[in-house]
VMD Tcl script that draws the C-alpha trace (Angstrom):
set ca {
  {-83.41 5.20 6.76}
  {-84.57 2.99 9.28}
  {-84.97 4.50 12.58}
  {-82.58 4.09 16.11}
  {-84.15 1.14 18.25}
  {-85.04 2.89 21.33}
  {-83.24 1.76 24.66}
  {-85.71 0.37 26.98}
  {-84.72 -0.51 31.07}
  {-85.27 -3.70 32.57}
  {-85.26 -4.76 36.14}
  {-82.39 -7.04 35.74}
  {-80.42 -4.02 34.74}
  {-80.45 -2.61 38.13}
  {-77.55 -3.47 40.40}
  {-76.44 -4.23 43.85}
  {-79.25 -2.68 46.52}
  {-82.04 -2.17 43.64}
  {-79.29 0.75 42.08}
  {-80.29 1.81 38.33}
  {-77.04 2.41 35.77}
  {-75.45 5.99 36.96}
  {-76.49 7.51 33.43}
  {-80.54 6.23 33.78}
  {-80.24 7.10 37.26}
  {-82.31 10.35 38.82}
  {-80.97 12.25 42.02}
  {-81.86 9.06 44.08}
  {-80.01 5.39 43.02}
  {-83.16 3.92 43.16}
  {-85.43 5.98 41.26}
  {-84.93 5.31 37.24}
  {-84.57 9.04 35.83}
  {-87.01 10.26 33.38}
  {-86.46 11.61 29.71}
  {-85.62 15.25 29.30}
  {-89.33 16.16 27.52}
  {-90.62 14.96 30.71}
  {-88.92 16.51 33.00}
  {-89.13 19.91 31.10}
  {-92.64 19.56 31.12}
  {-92.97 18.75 34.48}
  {-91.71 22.48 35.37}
  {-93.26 23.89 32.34}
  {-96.94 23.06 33.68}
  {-95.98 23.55 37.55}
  {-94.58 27.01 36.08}
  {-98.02 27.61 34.33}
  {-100.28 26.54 37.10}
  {-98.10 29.30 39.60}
  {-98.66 32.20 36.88}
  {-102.36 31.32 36.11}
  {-102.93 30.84 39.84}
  {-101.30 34.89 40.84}
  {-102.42 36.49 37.86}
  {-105.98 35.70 38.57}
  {-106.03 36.03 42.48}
  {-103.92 39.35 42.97}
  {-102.85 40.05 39.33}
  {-99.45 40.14 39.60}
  {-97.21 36.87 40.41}
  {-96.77 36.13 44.21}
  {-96.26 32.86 46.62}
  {-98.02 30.12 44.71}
  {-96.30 31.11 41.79}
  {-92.86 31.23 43.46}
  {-93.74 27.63 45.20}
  {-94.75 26.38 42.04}
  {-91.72 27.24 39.88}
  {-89.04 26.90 42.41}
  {-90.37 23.83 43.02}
  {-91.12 22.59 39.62}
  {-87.28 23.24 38.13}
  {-85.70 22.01 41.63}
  {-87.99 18.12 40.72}
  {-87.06 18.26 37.40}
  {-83.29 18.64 37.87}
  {-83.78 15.77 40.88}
  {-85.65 13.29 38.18}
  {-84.39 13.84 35.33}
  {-81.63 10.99 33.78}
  {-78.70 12.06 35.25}
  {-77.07 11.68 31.18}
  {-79.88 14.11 30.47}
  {-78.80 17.22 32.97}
  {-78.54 20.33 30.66}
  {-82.05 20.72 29.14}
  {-83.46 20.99 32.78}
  {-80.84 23.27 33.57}
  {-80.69 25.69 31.41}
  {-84.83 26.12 31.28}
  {-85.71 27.96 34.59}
  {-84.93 31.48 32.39}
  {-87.10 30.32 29.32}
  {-89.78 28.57 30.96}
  {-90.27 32.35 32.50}
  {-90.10 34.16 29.86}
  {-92.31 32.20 27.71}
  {-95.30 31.80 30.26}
  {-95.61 34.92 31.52}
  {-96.75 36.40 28.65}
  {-98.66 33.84 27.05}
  {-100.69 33.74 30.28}
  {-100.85 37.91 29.94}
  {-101.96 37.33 26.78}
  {-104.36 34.48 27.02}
  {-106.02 36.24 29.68}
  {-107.18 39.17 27.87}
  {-104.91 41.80 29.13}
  {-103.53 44.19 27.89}
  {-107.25 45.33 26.20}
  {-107.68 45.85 22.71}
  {-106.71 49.13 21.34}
  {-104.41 50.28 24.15}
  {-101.02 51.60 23.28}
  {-97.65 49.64 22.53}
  {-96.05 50.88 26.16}
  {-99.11 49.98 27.89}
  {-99.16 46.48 26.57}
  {-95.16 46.70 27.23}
  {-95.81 47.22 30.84}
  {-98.66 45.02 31.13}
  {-96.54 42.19 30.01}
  {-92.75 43.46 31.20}
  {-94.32 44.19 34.79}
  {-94.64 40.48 35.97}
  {-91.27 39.28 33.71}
  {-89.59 42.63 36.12}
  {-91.25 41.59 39.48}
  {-90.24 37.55 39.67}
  {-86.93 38.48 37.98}
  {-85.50 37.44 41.51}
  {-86.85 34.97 42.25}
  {-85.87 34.01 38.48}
  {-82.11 34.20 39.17}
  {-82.46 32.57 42.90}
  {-84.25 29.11 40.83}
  {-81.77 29.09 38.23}
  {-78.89 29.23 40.95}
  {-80.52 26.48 43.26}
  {-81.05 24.75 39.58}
  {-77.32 24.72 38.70}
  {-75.63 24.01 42.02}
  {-78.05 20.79 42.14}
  {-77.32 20.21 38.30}
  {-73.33 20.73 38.71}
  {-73.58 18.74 42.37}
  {-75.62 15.73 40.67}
  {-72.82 15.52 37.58}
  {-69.85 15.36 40.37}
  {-71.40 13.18 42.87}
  {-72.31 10.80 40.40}
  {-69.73 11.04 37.98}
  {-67.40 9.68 41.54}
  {-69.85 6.80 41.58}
  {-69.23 5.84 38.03}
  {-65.64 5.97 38.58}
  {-65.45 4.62 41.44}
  {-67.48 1.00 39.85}
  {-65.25 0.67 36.51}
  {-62.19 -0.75 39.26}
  {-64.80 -3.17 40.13}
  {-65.51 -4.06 36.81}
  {-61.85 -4.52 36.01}
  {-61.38 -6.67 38.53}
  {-64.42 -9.19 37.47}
  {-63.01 -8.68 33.62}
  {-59.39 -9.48 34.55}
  {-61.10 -12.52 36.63}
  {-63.02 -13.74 34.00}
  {-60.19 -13.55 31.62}
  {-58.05 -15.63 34.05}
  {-61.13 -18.21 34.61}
  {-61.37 -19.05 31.16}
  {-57.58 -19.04 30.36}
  {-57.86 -21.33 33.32}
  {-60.67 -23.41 32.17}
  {-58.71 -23.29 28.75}
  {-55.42 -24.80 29.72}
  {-57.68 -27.38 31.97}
  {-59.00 -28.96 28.89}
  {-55.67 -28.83 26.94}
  {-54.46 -30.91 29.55}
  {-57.49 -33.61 29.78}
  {-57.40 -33.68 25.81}
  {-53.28 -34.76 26.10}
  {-54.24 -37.53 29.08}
  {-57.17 -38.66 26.74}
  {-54.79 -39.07 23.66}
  {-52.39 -40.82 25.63}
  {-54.71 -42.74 27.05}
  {-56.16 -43.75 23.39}
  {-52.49 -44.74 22.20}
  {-51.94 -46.76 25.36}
  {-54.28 -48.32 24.65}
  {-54.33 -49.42 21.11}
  {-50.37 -50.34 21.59}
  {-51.85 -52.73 24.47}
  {-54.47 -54.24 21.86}
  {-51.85 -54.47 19.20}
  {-49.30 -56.41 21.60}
  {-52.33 -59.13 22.59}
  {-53.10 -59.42 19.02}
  {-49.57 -60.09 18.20}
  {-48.59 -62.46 21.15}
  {-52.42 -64.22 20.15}
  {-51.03 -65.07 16.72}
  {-49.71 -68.29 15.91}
  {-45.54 -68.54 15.49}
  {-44.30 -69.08 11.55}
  {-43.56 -72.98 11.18}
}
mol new
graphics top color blue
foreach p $ca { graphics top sphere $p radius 0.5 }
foreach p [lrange $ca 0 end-1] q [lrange $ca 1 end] { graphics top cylinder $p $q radius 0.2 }
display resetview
């Protein structure tokens, strides 16, 4: 089974003012939107770099690490396509959950040989301390997610009236340009019998009279 061609963009896609297509569109008209891996990865490794960067300078997760992911999920809602919203939306809780303890882990602690609720702890402790800070991202995350669908959604319907109106005119231009050359072929035809009654007159009145 062959595969889907994959859509690419073009400048001459882009509208009135430099304006991408609503659906390829990020947060700004302007900008062209990004794919969904992208933009998930985009807060996945500024998510990363805040835990790696806290863990290791006061061992527990603090500003950079609040900077970092708040800031990471809030760009990759704003850049992402706008038809591509829900991935980005719905990853603020996972990307959390998933890097805080693979960084726990990958950084050697809990030791070797301590006890199921100390490695527990070890790991629950910074999943329990940015668990605010959790809920506040994926709240800024959605209202910018469900504002972005809205706003632009009002732009899409607000262009198909536009588009109507250059279909309907289009339609009416070539009906136009149809009944135009209806009109020139009847002259021409007309024309063409005029003239070969005119031709078959002279040829007549040319001839000699029967003696």
């Amino acid at each position: 089974m062959s595969a889907a061609p994959v859509r690419t963009l073009d400048v001459a896609e882009r509208g009135a003012g430099g304006r991408w297509p609503v659906p390829d569109r990020s947060v700004i008209a302007t900008v062209l939107g990004v794919p969904p891996p992208a933009a998930v990865g985009l807060a996945a490794g500024l998510t990363l770099l805040g835990v790696v960067a806290d863990l290791f300078r006061i061992g527990t997760l603090g500003a950079v690490f609040t900077v970092c992911y708040l800031g990471g999920c809030v760009l990759s809602v704003a850049w992402v396509r706008r038809r591509s919203l829900f991935a980005p939306m719905v990853s603020p809780p996972l990307l959390l959950a998933i890097a805080v303890p693979v960084v726990v882990l990958l950084a050697g602690s809990p030791r070797p040989g301590t006890g199921i609720s100390e490695r527990l702890i070890t790991i629950g402790a910074p999943l329990v301390n940015s668990f605010p800070i959790m809920a506040w991202t994926t709240a800024a995350v959605l209202a910018l997610g469900v504002g972005r669908i809205l706003a632009q959604r009002a732009a899409v319907e607000a262009a198909r009236p536009a588009e109507g109106k250059r279909s309907a005119g289009g339609r009416r231009g070539t009906v136009r340009a149809t009944a135009a050359g209806v009109k020139a072929g009847a002259k021409a035809a007309s024309a063409k019998r005029a003239t070969g009654a005119a031709r078959a007159a002279t040829r007549r009145s040319a001839s000699p009279p029967p003696s």
